[in-house]
MIKOLMAR-481546 format. One record per residue (C-alpha): residue in one letter; residue number from 1; x, y, z. Coordinates in Angstrom, 3 decimals. Example, Ala and Ser with C-alpha at 12.3 -4.5 7.8 and 13.67 -1.06 7.14 Angstrom:
! residues 2
r, k, X, Y, Z
A, 1, 12.300, -4.500, 7.800
S, 2, 13.670, -1.060, 7.140
END
This chain:
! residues 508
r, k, X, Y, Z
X, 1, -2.142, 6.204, 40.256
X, 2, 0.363, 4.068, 38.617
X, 3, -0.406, 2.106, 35.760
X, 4, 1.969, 0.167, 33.519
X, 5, -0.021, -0.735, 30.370
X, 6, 2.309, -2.586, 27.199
X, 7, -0.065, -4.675, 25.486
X, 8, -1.110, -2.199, 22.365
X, 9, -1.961, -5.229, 20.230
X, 10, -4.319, -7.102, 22.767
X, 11, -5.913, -4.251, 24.121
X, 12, -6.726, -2.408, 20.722
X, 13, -7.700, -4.952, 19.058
X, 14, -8.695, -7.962, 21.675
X, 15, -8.041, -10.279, 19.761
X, 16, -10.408, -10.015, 16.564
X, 17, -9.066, -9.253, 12.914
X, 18, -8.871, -5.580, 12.647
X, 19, -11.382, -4.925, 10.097
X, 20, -13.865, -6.208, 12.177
X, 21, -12.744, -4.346, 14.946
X, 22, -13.429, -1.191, 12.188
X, 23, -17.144, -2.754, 11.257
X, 24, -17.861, -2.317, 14.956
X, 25, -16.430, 1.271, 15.528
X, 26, -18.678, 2.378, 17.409
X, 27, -18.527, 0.384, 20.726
X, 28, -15.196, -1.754, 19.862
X, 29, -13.040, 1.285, 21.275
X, 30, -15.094, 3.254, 23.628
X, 31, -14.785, 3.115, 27.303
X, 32, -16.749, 4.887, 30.146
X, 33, -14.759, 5.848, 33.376
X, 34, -16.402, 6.631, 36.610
X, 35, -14.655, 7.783, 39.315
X, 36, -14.409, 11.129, 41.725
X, 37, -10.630, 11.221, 41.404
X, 38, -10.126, 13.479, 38.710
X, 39, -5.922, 12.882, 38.566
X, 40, -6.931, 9.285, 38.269
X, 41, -9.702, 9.787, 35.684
X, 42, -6.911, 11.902, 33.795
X, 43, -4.358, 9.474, 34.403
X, 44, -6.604, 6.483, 32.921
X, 45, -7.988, 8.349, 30.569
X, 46, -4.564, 9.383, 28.802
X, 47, -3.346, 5.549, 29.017
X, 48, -6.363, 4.319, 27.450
X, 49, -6.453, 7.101, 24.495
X, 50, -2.653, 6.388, 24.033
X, 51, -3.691, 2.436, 23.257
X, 52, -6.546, 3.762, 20.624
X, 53, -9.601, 3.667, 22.860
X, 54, -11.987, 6.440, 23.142
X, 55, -12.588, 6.881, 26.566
X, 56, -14.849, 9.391, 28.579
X, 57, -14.888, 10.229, 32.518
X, 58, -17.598, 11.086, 34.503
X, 59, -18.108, 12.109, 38.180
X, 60, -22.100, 11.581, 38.751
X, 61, -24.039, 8.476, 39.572
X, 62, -26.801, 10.732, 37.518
X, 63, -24.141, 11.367, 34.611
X, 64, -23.218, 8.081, 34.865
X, 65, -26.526, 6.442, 34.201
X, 66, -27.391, 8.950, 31.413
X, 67, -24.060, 7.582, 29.436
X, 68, -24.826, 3.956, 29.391
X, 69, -28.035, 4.638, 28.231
X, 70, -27.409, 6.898, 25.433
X, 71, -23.758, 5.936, 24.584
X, 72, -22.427, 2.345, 23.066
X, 73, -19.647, 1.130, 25.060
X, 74, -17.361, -1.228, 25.426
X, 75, -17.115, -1.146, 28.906
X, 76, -16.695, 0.958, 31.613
X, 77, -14.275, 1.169, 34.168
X, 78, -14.981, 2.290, 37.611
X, 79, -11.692, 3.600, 39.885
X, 80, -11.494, 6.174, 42.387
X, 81, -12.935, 3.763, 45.492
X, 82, -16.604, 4.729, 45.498
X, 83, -18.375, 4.996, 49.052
X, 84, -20.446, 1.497, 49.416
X, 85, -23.550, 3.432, 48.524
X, 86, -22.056, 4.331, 45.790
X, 87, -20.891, 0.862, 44.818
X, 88, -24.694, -0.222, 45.339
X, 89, -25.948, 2.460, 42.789
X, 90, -23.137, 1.914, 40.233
X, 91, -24.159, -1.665, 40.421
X, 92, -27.849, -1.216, 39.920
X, 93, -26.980, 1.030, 37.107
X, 94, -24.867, -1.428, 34.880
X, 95, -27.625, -4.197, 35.741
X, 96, -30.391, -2.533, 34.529
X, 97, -29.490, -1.003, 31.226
X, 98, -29.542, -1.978, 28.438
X, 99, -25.883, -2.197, 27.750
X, 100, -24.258, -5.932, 27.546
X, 101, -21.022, -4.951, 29.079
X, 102, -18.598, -6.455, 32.175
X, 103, -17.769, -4.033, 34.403
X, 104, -13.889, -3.640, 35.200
X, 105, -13.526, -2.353, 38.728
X, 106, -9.838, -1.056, 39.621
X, 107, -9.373, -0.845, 43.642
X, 108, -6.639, 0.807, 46.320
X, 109, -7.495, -0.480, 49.645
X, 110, -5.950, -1.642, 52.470
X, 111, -6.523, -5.713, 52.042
X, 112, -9.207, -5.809, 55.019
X, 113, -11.603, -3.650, 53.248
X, 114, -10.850, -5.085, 49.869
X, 115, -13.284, -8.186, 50.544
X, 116, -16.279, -5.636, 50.938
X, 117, -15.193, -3.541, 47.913
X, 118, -15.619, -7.564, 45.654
X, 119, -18.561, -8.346, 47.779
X, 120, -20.275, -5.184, 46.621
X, 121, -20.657, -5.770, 42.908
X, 122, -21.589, -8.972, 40.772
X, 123, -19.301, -11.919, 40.929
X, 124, -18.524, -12.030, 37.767
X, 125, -17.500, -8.182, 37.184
X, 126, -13.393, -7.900, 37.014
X, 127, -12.094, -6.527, 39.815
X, 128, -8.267, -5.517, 39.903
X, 129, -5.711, -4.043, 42.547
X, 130, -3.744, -1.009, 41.555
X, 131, -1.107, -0.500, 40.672
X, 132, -2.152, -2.246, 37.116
X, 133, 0.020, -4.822, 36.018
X, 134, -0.165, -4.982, 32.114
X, 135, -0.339, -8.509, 31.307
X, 136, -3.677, -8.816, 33.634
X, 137, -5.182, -5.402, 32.025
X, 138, -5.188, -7.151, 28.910
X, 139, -6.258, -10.183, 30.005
X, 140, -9.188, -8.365, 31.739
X, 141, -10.202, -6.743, 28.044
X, 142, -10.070, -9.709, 26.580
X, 143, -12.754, -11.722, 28.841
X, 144, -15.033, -8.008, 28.441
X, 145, -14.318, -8.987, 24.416
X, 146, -15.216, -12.152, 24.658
X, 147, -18.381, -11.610, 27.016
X, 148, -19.555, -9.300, 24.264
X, 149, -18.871, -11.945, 21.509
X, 150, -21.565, -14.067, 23.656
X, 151, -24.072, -11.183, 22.857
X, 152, -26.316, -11.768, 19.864
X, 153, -24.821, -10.062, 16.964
X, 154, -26.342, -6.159, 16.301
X, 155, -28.104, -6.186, 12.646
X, 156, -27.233, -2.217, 12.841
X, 157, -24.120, -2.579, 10.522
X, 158, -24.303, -4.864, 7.220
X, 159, -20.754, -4.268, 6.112
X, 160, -18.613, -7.164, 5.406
X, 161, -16.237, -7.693, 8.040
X, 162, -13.370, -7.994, 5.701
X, 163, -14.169, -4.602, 3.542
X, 164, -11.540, -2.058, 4.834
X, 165, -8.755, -4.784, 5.618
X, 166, -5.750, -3.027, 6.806
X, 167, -7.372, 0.311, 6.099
X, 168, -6.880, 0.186, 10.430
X, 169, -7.415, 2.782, 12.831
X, 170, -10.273, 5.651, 14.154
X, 171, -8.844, 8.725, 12.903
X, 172, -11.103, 11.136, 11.650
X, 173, -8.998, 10.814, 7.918
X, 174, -9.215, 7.145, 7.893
X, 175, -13.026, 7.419, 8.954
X, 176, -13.525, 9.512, 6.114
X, 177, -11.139, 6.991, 3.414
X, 178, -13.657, 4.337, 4.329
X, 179, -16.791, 6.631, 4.352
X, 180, -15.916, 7.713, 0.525
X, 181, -15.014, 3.680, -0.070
X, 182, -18.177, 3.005, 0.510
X, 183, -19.896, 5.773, -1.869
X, 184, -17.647, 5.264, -4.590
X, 185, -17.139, 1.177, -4.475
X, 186, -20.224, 0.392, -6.213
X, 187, -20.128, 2.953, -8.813
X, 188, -18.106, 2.894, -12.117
X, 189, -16.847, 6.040, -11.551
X, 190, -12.732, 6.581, -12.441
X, 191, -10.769, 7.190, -8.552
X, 192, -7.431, 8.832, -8.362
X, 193, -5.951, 7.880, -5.529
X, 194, -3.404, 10.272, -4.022
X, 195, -0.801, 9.975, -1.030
X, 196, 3.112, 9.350, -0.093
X, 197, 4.798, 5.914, -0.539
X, 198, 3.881, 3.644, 1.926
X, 199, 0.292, 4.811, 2.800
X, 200, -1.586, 2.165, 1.835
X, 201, -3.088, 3.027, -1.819
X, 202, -3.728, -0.412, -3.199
X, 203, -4.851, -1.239, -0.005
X, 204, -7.644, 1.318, -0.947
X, 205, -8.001, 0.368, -4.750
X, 206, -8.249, -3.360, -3.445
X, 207, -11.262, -2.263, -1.268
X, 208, -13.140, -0.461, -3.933
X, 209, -12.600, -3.281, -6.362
X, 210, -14.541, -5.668, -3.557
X, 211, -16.846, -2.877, -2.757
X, 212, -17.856, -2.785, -6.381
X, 213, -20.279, -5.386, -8.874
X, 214, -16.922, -6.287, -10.167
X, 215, -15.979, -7.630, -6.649
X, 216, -16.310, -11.235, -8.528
X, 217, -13.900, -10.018, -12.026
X, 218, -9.677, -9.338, -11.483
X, 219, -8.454, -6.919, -10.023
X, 220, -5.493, -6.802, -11.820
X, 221, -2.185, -3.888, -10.763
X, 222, 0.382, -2.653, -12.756
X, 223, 3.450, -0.725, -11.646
X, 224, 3.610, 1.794, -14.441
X, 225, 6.876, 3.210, -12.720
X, 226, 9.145, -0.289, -13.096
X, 227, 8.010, -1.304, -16.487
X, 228, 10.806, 0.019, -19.189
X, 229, 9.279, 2.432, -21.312
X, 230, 9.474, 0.458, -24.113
X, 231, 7.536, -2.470, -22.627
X, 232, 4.932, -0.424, -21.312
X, 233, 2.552, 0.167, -24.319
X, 234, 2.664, -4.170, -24.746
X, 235, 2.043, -5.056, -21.355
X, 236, -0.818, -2.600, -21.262
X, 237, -2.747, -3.512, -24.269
X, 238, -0.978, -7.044, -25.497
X, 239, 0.671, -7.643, -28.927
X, 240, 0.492, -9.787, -31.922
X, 241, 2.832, -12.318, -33.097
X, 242, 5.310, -10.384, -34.692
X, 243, 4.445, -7.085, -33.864
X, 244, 8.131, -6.821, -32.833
X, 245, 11.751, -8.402, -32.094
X, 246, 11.178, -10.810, -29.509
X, 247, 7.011, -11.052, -30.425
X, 248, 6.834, -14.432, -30.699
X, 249, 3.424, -15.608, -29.827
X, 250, 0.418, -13.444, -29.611
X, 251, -0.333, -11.814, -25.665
X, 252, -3.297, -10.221, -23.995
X, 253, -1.970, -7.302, -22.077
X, 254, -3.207, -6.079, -18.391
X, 255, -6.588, -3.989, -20.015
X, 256, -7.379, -8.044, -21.511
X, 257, -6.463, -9.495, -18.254
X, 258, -8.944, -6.951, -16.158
X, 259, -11.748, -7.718, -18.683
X, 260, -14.959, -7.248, -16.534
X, 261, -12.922, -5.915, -13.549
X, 262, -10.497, -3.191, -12.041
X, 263, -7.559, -2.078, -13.868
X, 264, -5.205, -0.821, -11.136
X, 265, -2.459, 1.808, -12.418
X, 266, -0.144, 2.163, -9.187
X, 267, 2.449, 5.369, -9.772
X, 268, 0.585, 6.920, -13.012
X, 269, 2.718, 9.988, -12.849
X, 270, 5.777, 7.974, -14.283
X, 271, 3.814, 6.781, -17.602
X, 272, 5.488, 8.790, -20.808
X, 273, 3.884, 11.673, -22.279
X, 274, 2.808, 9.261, -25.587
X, 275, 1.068, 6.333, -23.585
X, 276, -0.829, 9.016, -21.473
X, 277, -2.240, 10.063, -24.952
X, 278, -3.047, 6.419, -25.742
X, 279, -4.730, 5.707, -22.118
X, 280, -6.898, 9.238, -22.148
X, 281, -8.153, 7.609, -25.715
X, 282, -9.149, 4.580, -23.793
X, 283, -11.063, 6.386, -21.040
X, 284, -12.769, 8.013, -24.021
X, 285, -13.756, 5.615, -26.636
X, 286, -13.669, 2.140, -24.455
X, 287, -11.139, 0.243, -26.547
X, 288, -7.643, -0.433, -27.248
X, 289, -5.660, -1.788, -29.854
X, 290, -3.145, -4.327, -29.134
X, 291, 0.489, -3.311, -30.579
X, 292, 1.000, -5.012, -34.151
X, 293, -3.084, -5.354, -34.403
X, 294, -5.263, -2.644, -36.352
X, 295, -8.521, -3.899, -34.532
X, 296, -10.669, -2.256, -31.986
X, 297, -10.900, -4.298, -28.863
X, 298, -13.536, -3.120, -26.736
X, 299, -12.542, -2.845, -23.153
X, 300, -14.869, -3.058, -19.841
X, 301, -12.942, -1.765, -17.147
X, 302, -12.973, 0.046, -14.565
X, 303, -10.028, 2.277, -13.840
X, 304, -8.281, 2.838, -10.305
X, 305, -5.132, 4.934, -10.280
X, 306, -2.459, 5.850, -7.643
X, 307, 0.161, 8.501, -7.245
X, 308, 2.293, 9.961, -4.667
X, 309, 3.484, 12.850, -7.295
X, 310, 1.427, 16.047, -7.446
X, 311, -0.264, 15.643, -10.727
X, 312, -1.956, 19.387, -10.917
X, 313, 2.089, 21.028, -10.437
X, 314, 3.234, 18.456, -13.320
X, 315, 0.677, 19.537, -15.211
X, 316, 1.709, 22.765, -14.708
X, 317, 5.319, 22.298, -15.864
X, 318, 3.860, 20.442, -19.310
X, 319, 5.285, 16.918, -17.254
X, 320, 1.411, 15.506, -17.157
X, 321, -1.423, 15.750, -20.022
X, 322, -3.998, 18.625, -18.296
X, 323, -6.982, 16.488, -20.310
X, 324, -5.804, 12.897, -18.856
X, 325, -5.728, 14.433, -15.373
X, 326, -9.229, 15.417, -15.837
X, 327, -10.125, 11.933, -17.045
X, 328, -8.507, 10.484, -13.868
X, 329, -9.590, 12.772, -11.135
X, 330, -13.330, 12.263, -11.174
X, 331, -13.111, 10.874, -7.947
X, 332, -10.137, 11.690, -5.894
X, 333, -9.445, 9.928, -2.889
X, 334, -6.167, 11.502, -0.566
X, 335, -4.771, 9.075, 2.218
X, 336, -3.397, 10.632, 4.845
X, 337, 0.352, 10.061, 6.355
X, 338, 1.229, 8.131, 9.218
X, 339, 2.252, 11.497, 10.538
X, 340, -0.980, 13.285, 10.217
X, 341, -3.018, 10.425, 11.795
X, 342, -0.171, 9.086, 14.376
X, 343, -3.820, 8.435, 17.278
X, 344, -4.269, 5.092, 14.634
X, 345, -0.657, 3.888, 15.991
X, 346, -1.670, 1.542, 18.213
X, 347, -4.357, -0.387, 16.048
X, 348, -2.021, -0.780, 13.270
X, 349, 0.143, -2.107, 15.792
X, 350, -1.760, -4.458, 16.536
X, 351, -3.414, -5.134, 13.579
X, 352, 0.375, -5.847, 12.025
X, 353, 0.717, -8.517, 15.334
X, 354, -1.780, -10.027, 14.159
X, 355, -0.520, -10.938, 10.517
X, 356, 2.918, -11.777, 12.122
X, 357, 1.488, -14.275, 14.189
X, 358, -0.861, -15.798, 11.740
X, 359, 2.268, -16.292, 8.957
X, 360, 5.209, -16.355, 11.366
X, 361, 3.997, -17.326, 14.627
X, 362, 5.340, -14.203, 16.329
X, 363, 4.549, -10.970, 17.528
X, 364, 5.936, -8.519, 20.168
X, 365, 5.039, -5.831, 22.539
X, 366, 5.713, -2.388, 23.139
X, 367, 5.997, -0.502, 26.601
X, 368, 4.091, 2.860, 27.268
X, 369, 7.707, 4.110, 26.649
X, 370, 8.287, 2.766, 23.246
X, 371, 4.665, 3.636, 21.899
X, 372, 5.132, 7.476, 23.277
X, 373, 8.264, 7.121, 21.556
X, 374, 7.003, 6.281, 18.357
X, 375, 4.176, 8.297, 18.053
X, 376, 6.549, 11.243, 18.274
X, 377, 8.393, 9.796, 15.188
X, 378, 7.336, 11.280, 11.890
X, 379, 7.458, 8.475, 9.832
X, 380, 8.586, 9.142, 6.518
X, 381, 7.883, 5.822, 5.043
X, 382, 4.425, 5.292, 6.621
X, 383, 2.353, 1.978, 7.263
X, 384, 5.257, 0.595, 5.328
X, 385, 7.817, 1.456, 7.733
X, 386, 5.846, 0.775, 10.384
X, 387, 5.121, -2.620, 9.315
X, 388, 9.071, -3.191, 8.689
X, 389, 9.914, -1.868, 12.013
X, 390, 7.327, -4.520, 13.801
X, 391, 9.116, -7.459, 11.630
X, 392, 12.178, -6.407, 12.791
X, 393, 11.199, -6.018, 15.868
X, 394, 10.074, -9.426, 16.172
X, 395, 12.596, -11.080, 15.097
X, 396, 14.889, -9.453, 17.605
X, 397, 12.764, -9.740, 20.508
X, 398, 9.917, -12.343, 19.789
X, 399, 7.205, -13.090, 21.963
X, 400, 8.458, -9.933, 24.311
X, 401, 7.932, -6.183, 25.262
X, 402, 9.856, -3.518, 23.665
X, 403, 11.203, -1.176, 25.906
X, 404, 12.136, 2.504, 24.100
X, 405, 15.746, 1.325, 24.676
X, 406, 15.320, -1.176, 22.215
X, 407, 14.239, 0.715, 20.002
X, 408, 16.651, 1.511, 16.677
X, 409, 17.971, 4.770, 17.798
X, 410, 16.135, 7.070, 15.460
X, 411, 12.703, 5.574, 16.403
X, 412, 13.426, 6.834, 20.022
X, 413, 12.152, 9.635, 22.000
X, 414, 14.139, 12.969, 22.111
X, 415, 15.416, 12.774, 25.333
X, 416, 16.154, 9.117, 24.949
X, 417, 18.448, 10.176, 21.583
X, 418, 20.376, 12.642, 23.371
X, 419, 21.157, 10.642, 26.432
X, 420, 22.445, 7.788, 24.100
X, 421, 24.714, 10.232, 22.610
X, 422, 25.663, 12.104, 25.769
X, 423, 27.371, 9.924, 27.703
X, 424, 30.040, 8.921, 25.284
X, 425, 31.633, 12.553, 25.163
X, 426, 29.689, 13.743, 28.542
X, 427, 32.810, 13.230, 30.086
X, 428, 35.482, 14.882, 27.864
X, 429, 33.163, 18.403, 28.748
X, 430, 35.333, 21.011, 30.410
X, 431, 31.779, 23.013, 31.084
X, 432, 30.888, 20.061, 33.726
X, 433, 33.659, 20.773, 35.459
X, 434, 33.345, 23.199, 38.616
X, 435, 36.273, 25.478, 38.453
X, 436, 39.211, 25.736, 36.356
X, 437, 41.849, 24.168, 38.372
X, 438, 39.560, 20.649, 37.787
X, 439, 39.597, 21.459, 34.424
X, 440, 42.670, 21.598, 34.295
X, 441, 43.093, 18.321, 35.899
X, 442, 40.355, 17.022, 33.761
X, 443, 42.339, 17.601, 30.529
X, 444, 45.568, 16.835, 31.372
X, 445, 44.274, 12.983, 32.910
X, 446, 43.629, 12.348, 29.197
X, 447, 46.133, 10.233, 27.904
X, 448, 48.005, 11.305, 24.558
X, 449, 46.894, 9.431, 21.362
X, 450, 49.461, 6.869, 20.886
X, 451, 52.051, 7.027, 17.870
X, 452, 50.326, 3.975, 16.444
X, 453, 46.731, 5.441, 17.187
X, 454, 43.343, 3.802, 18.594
X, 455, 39.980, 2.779, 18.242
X, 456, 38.670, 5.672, 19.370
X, 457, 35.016, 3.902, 19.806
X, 458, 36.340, 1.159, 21.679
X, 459, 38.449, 3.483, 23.767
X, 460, 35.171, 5.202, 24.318
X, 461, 33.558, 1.981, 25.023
X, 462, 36.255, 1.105, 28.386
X, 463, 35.670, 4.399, 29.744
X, 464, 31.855, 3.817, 29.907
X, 465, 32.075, 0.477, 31.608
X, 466, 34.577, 1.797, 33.995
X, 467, 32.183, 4.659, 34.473
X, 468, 28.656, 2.866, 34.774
X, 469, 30.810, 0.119, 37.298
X, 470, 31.910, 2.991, 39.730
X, 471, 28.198, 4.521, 39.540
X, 472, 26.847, 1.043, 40.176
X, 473, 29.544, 0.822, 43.278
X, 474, 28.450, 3.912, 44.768
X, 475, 25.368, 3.541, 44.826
X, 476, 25.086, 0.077, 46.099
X, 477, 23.818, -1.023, 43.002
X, 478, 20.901, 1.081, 43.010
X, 479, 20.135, 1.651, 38.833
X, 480, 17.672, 4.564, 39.272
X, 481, 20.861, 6.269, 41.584
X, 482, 23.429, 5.134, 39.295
X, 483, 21.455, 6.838, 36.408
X, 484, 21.213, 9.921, 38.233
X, 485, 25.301, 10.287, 39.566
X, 486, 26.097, 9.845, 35.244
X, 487, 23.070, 12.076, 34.046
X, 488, 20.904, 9.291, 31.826
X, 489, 17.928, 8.243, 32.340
X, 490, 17.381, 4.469, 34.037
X, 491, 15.970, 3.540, 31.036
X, 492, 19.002, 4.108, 29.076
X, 493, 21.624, 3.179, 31.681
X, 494, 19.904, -0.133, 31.657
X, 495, 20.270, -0.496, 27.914
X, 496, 24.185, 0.566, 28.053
X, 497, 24.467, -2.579, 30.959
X, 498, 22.798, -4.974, 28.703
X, 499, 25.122, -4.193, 25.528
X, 500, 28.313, -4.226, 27.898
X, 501, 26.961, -7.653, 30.179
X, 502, 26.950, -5.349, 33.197
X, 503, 26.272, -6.615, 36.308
X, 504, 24.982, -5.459, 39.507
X, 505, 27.380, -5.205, 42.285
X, 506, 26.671, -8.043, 44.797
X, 507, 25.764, -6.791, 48.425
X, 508, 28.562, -8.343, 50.731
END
C-alpha cells in the first residue's frame, strides 16, 4: 500500500499550540487501526509513528471493540477492505461507544464497488481512496481535530494549557522533564538543571518559575558565562555610588531585580572560584551585600541553575566548589538530547511551524524522505539547530515541501550523501570499467590539464550535464531510468537537473 504522507506539522499537531497538544497526551496522538492486512497495518502503522502518533493495529471485530472501550483515541483508521458484514459491525462498534471520534476509512476498490464500501458507514465518516495523497491525509486529521474540539471539554486534566510551552514531544524523557516540572514547580526547592547547548534549559527554568507561587514575581536570567569577570559580582548583587571607577549612581543587581521570584543562573559552571564562595553564602544565610555597601540585604529568591558542563568531574579537578554543588543539586533535572529522543522530531517540527507562521507568516513541509533523513541526523546543536534549520528552511522554500534533496547536505540521509558525492568523480573510476583495454581508453580520453590550468569544479560541472543529458536521451526522458544508467538515486538526479536548469528531452 502506497502512502505519501509530508505534512509533519498538520498532522502532529492539527493545528492547536503544542502545549496543548502535550495537556491532552493521552488521546491527541493515539490512533487505532483495524484492518486484516497485516503489510498494510505495518505499512500505516510505521507512517503514522514516523509523524509522532502512537498508533496500534488490530485484526478482530472482538479486539476491536475491546480497544475503543478501554483505550482514548484519537481516531481510528480502518483499511484492509472489510467484508460488508464486517463494515456493518465496525460501524455499530464506533456508534455505540463511548468514544467521540470520526472514523477515517481508507479504500482500494475497483470504482463500481466503491459506492457500497461509502454507503456502508455514516455519512459523515472520512472515507479516502488509496494510494493516500498527503495534502488530503492532513486535511482528513484536521476535520477528526476539529470534530473533537466540538466535544465538551474532559475535566480529567487541570493543567494550564500553556505550562510545558515548547517542552514538545511524547518521549518517554520529555514525559518524565514535565512529570518532575510538575513536582518540583510549586516547591522552593533549589533545581540544577543539566544538559548540552541547545536543549532547551530555560525553557525548563521558565516552566518551573510559572509552575511555582512565584508564577506572578520575575523571573529574571543571567548568563554567568558572557558577563566579564569583573562585572559579575555587580550585576549579581548591585553597587553603591562609588563603590568603583565608573560607579556613578547606586544599582540593584539581578538577586534585587528577582526579589519575590526566580533567579535564573544559565551556564553556572563558568562563574569564578571567588563568586561561587559568595553565591554558596547566599544559599546559606539569605542575603547579599551589594559591592561598596556593608549592609545585609535580605534576599527571597528562589534559585534555578543551568549547565551543560559536568559539575561532579570539575569538582573533581578543584574547577567547581564540592559544597556549592551540593547547595545547587537538591533537585536535579537532566534534559535529554535531540539525539536520544529523535521519536519527538516531528512535533517539534511542527510545533516550530507554528511560531514561524504566527511571527513570519511562513512555514514549510517536509517529505517522508526528508523527515527519515533527519531523524538519522545526530544533531549536535539540538532544538536549537533544529529550530535554525526550519528558519532556513523557510525562507528558501516557503509555503512548500522539502524533499531530502533539499536538504543542506549534511542533514541528508547516508545514501543520499554519497550519491551527491559520487557522481562527480564516479566517472574518473578505472574499477567501473570492464576490462583493461576500456581502461585504457578511459584514461587516455581525459584531456591534459592545460598550461594555464582550470576550474576543476566547473570542469566537473560540464561533464555532469553532458552526462545527465545523454542519460535523459537514452532513456526517452524517463528520470527513474536515467537515475539508474548513472547510478543515483531519482531523488538526487532530480536535484542535480534543478541546480543545472535541466530539461527533459521533448518526445518528437
Amino acid at each position: 500500500m502506497d502512502r505519501t504522507l509530508a505534512r509533519s506539522d498538520s498532522a502532529a499537531t492539527g493545528g492547536k499550540d503544542i502545549d496543548t497538544a502535550s495537556a491532552e497526551a493521552d488521546r491527541e496522538g493515539h490512533i487505532l487501526i483495524y484492518t486484516h492486512d497485516a503489510p498494510d497495518a505495518h505499512n500505516l502503522e510505521a507512517v503514522l509513528d514516523l509523524f509522532g502518533f502512537c498508533p496500534k493495529k488490530t485484526f478482530d471485530l472482538d479486539q476491536f471493540k475491546q480497544e475503543l472501550e478501554d483505550g482514548s483515541y484519537l481516531t481510528v483508521v480502518i483499511t484492509g477492505n472489510p467484508s460488508p458484514s464486517d463494515q456493518e459491525k465496525l460501524a455499530q462498534i464506533v456508534q455505540g461507544s463511548t468514544s467521540h471520534i470520526l472514523p477515517i476509512v481508507l479504500y482500494d476498490l475497483p470504482d463500481k464497488e466503491t459506492d457500497k464500501l461509502i454507503l456502508a458507514y455514516p455519512s459523515h465518516w472520512i472515507t479516502m481512496s488509496l494510494p493516500l495523497v498527503s495534502s488530503e491525509f492532513s486535511d482528513a486529521l484536521e476535520r477528526v481535530k476539529a470534530y473533537i474540539n466540538d466535544e465538551p471539554k474532559s475535566q480529567a486534566s487541570k493543567r494550564p494549557s500553556h505550562l510545558f510551552r515548547s517542552l514538545t514531544g511524547r518521549s518517554r524523557a520529555i514525559q518524565k522533564i514535565r512529570h518532575d516540572i510538575e513536582m518540583v514547580g510549586p516547591t522552593d526547592a533549589t533545581v540544577l538543571i543539566l544538559g548540552d547547548s541547545g536543549t532547551g534549559k530555560e525553557v525548563v527554568a521558565r516552566n518551573i518559575h510559572y509552575y511555582s507561587k512565584r508564577r506572578g514575581k520575575a523571573f529574571v536570567p543571567v548568563n554567568c558565562g558572557a558577563i566579564p569577570r569583573d562585572l559579575l559580582e555587580s550585576e549579581l548583587f548591585g553597587h553603591k555610588k562609588g563603590a568603583f571607577t565608573g560607579a556613578l549612581t547606586t544599582r540593584d543587581g539581578r538577586f534585587a531585580l528577582a526579589e519575590g521570584g526566580t533567579l535564573f543562573l544559565d551556564e553556572i559552571g563558568e562563574m569564578p572560584m571567588d563568586m561561587q564562595v559568595k553565591l554558596l553564602r547566599v544559599l546559606e544565610e539569605r542575603t547579599f551585600e551589594p559591592v561598596g555597601d556593608s549592609r545585609q540585604v535580605k534576599a527571597d529568591v528562589r534559585i534555578i541553575a543551568a549547565t551543560n558542563c559536568n559539575l561532579e568531574h570539575m569538582v573533581k579537578e578543584g574547577e567547581f566548589r564540592e559544597d556549592l554543588f551540593f547547595r545547587l543539586e537538591v533537585f536535579p533535572i537532566n534534559l535529554p538530547a535531540l539525539r536520544e529522543r529523535i521519536e519527538d522530531l516531528p512535533l517539534l517540527i511542527g510545533q516550530l511551524n507554528e511560531r514561524l507562521e504566527y511571527e513570519k507568516n511562513c512555514s514549510v513541509d517536509f517529505s517522508v524522505d526528508a523527515l527519515k533523513a533527519l531523524s538519522e541526523y545526530s544533531w549536535p546543536g539540538n532544538v536549537r539547530e533544529l529550530a535554525n534549520l526550519i528558519e532556513r528552511m523557510a525562507i528558501q522554500y516557503p509555503n512548500s515541501q522539502v524533499q531530502e534533496y533539499d536538504l543542506p547536505p549534511k542533514y541528508r540521509g547516508r545514501n543520499a550523501a554519497e550519491d551527491d558525492d559520487g557522481l562527480q568523480l564516479e566517472f574518473f573510476a578505472v574499477s567501473r570499467m570492464p576490462d583493461a583495454q576500456q581502461q585504457s581508453e578511459s584514461v587516455t580520453s581525459i584531456p591534459r590539464i592545460p598550461s594555464q590550468g582550470l576550474d576543476l569544479k566547473s570542469y566537473i560541472s560540464e561533464i555532469e550535464i553532458k552526462l545527465i543529458c545523454q542519460a535523459l536521451e537514452d532513456t526517452n526522458g524517463v528520470i527513474a531510468h536515467a537515475a539508474k544508467l548513472l547510478g543515483l538515486r531519482r531523488t538526487t538526479l532530480t536535484e542535480k537537473m534543478r541546480k543545472y536548469g535541466i530539461s527533459r528531452p521533448k518526445l518528437g
